[in-house]
N, C-alpha and C positions, 0 to 999 in steps of 0.2 A: 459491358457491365454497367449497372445503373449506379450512378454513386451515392455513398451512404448519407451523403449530404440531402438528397432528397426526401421529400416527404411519402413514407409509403401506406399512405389513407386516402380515402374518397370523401371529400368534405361540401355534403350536402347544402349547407347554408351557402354556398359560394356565389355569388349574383355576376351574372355578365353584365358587362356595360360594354356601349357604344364603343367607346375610346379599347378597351380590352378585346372586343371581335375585330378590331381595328389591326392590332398586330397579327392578330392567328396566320400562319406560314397558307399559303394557296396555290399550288401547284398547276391544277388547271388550267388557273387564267396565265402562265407565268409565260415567259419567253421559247418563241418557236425550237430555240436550241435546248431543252428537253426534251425535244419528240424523240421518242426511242424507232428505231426502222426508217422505213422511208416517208418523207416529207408530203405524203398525199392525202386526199378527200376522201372519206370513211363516208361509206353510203347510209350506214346505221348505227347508230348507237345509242345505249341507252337500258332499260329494265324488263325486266320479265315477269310472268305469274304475280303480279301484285294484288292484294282480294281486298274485293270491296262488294258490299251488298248493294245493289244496283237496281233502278226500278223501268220495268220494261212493257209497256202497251200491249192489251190484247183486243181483237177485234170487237170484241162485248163494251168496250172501254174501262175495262177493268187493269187494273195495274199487278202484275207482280214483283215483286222483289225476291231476286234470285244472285247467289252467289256466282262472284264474276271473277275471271281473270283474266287483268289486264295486260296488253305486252302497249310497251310505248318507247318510240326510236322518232331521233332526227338526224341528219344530218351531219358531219364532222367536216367543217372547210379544211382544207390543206394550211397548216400555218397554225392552227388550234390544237392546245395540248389534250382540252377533255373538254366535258361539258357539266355542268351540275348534277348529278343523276338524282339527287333528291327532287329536284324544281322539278323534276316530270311528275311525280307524284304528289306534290304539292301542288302543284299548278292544277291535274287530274282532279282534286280534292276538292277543287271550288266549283265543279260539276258537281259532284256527289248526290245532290238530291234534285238534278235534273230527270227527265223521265226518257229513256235511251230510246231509240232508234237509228239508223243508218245514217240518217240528213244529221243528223244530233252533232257526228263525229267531224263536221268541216269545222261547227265553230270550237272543237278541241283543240283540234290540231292547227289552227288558226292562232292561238293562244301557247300552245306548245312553241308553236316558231318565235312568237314576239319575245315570252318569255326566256328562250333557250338561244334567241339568236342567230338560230339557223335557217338555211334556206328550202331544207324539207322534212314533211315529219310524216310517222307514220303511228297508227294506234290500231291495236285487236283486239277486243270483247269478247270473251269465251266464258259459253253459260252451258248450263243442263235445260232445258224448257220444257214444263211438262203440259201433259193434253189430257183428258179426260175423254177414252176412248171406250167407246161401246162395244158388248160383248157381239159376235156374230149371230147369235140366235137366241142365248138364254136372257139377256136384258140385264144384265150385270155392267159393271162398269170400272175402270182401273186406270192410272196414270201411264201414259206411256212417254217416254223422257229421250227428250231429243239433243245430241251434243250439235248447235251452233256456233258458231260467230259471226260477228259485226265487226267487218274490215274497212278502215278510211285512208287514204292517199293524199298526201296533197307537195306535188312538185315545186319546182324551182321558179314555175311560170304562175303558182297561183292557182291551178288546175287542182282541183280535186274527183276524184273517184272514190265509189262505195259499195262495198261486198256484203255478201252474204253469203255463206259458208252451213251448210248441212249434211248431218249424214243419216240416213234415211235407209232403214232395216227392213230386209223381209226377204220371204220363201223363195226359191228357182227352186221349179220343180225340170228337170231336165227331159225336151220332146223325145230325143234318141232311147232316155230310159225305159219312159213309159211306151212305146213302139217295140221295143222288146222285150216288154214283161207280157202286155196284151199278146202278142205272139207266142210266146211261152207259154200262157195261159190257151190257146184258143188249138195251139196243134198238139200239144202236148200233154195240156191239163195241169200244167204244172205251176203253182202259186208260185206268184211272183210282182216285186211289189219294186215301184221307178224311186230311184233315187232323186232327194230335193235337199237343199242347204240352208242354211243362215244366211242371207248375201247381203254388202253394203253399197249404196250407192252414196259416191261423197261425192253432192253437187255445189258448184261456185257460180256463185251468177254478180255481174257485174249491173249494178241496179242505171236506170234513169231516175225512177222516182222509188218514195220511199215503200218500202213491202212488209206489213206482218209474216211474223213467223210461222204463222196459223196457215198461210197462205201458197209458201212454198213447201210445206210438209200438203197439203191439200195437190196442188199439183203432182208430188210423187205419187201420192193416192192413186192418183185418178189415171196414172201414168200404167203404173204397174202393179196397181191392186193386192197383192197376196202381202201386205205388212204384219209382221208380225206380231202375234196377239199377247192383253196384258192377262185378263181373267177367261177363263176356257173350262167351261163342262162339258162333256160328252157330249152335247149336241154342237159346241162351238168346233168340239176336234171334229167331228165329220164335218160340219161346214168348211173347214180351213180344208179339210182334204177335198173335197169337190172345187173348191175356188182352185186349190192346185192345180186339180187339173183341168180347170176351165182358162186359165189361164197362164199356160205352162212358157217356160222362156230359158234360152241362150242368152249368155252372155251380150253377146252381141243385139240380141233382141233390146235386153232392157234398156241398153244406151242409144238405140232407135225409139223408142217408146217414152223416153222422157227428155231425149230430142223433141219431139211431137209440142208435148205439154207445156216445153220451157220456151220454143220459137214462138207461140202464137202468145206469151205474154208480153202486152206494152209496158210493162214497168221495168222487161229485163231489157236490158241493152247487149248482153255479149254473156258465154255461158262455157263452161268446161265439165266437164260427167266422169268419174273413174267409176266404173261398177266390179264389183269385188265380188265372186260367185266364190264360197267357202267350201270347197268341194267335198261330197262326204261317200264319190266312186275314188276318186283321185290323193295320192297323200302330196298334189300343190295344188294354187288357187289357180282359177281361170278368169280374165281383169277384160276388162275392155275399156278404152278413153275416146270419148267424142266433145267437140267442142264445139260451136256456133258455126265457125268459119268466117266470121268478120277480119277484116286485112287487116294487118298489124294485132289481131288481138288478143284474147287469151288459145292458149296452146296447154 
C-alpha cells in the first residue's frame, strides 16, 4: 500500500539534475546475483516494431520516404543483467535522416555494439515499397507494393553480413489442370476451365554488394513472369489469361526458375526461395524451398 505520506500528483515544473539522475535505482547494470535462471549468453536481445519514417534510394536517384519498422538486438554476455533498451533506439535515431540501404546497416550496428557494449548486434528494416507498374495492354498504370526488408549481422569477429528479404506475388496457373480441361474440351466438348492461384514467393538473398529494391523484384519478373496485376480492363484480363497460359508452372517449377535468375546475379552471394502456390483445386497449400547450396549456408 502506498503511504498517505506521499505525494499523490505529477508535478510538471520538476527539473532533473545531474546529482538527482545520480541516485535513480538501476537494476541492469547491477550485480551478476540478480540474474533470475541460468547464468548464460542471451544471443538476442533487445526491441521490436519501432517506426520511424525512413528514406530509401531508387534507381532513378530519387528518394522515398517510406514508413519502417525496425527490430534491433545485441547480444547479452553471461554475467549481464539487461542492457538499455532505450539506447537502441536512441542510438538508431542519430541515423534517422540517413538514406537506407543494405551497406547502410554495418555502420548501425557498428554503433549499436559500442554503444550497448556488446559483442554482437543485429538490426531489420521492414517497409512496404511501392513500383509504379504498367497495365498489360490498356496503358494504365497503378502502385504495386512490395513487403521487404533489409537484414544486417554483425558477429563477435567483426564480420558483417547483409540481407534482403522479398515477397514477390503472382499467378500459377497449374500444367496438369489445363491438360485436363483441353481434354475435356476436345473428346467431350465439354467447357472446362485449369485452375491458377495467388502464389508467394518469399525470397532471401545474402547480398556481396549493395542491390535496389527495383532490382530484385525485376529479377522475379523475369524469372516467372505472371505477377500479379494493379489496374486491369478487359483487354488486361485476356492478356493475364494468355500469359497464364504461356507460362504455366508447378510449384516446384517456380523455385527452379528463380533459381536460374538469382545464381547468375553478382551481387548475390547465397540465396533461399519458399514459394507458396495458394491452392484454389486443394483446401491446403503446395510450398516448395530451394536455396543456393553454398557449404555452410543459408538452408
Amino acid at each position: 500500500m502506498i503511504s498517505t505520506q506521499l505525494k499523490r500528483f505529477y508535478d510538471p515544473t520538476f527539473t532533473v539534475t545531474d546529482q538527482y539522475r545520480n541516485t535513480l535505482p538501476d537494476l541492469q547494470n547491477g550485480p551478476s546475483s540478480l540474474i533470475e535462471g541460468a547464468n548464460v549468453p542471451i544471443q538476442q536481445v533487445g526491441i521490436s516494431n519501432f517506426k520511424l519514417p525512413l528514406r530509401y534510394p531508387t534507381p532513378s536517384g530519387d528518394l522515398l520516404t517510406l514508413e519502417t519498422s525496425v527490430d534491433g538486438y545485441v547480444g547479452l554476455d553471461a554475467g549481464k543483467k539487461g542492457i538499455n533498451m532505450s539506447r537502441i533506439m536512441r542510438t538508431f535515431y542519430e541515423f534517422k535522416d540517413e538514406i537506407f540501404h543494405p551497406g547502410k546497416l554495418e555502420e548501425l550496428l557498428k554503433a549499436y555494439k559500442n554503444d550497448l557494449d556488446s559483442q554482437t548486434a543485429f538490426l531489420k528494416l521492414s517497409f512496404s515499397y511501392p513500383m509504379l507498374k504498367e497495365s498489360l495492354r490498356s496503358g494504365l498504370e497503378g502502385y504495386q507494393y512490395y513487403d521487404v526488408s533489409f537484414e544486417g549481422k554483425l558477429d563477435e569477429y567483426g564480420h558483417f553480413t547483409k540481407y534482403m528479404h522479398l515477397d514477390f506475388v503472382y499467378s500459377s496457373a497449374c500444367p496438369c489442370s489445363y491438360e485436363l480441361s483441353e481434354h475435356a474440351r476436345e473428346e467431350r466438348g465439354v467447357a472446362a476451365i485449369p485452375h491458377s492461384q495467388r502464389s508467394v514467393a518469399s525470397i532471401t538473398v545474402q547480398l556481396n554488394d549493395d542491390m535496389f529494391v527495383d532490382d530484385l523484384v525485376e529479377r522475379a519478373r523475369e524469372a516467372l513472369h505472371t505477377e500479379t496485376q494493379v489496374m486491369v480492363k478487359r483487354e488486361d484480363e485476356q492478356a493475364f489469361a494468355e500469359m497464364n497460359g504461356a507460362y504455366q508452372k508447378f510449384v516446384e517449377d517456380a523455385a527452379r526458375l528463380l533459381y536460374d535468375k538469382l545464381n547468375e546475379d553478382d551481387a548475390i552471394n547465397d540465396f533461399v526461395v519458399r514459394c507458396a502456390h495458394l491452392e484454389s483445386l486443394h483446401s491446403h497449400d503446395a510450398v516448395s524451398r530451394i536455396c543456393k547450396g553454398v557449404p555452410n549456408g543459408m538452408r
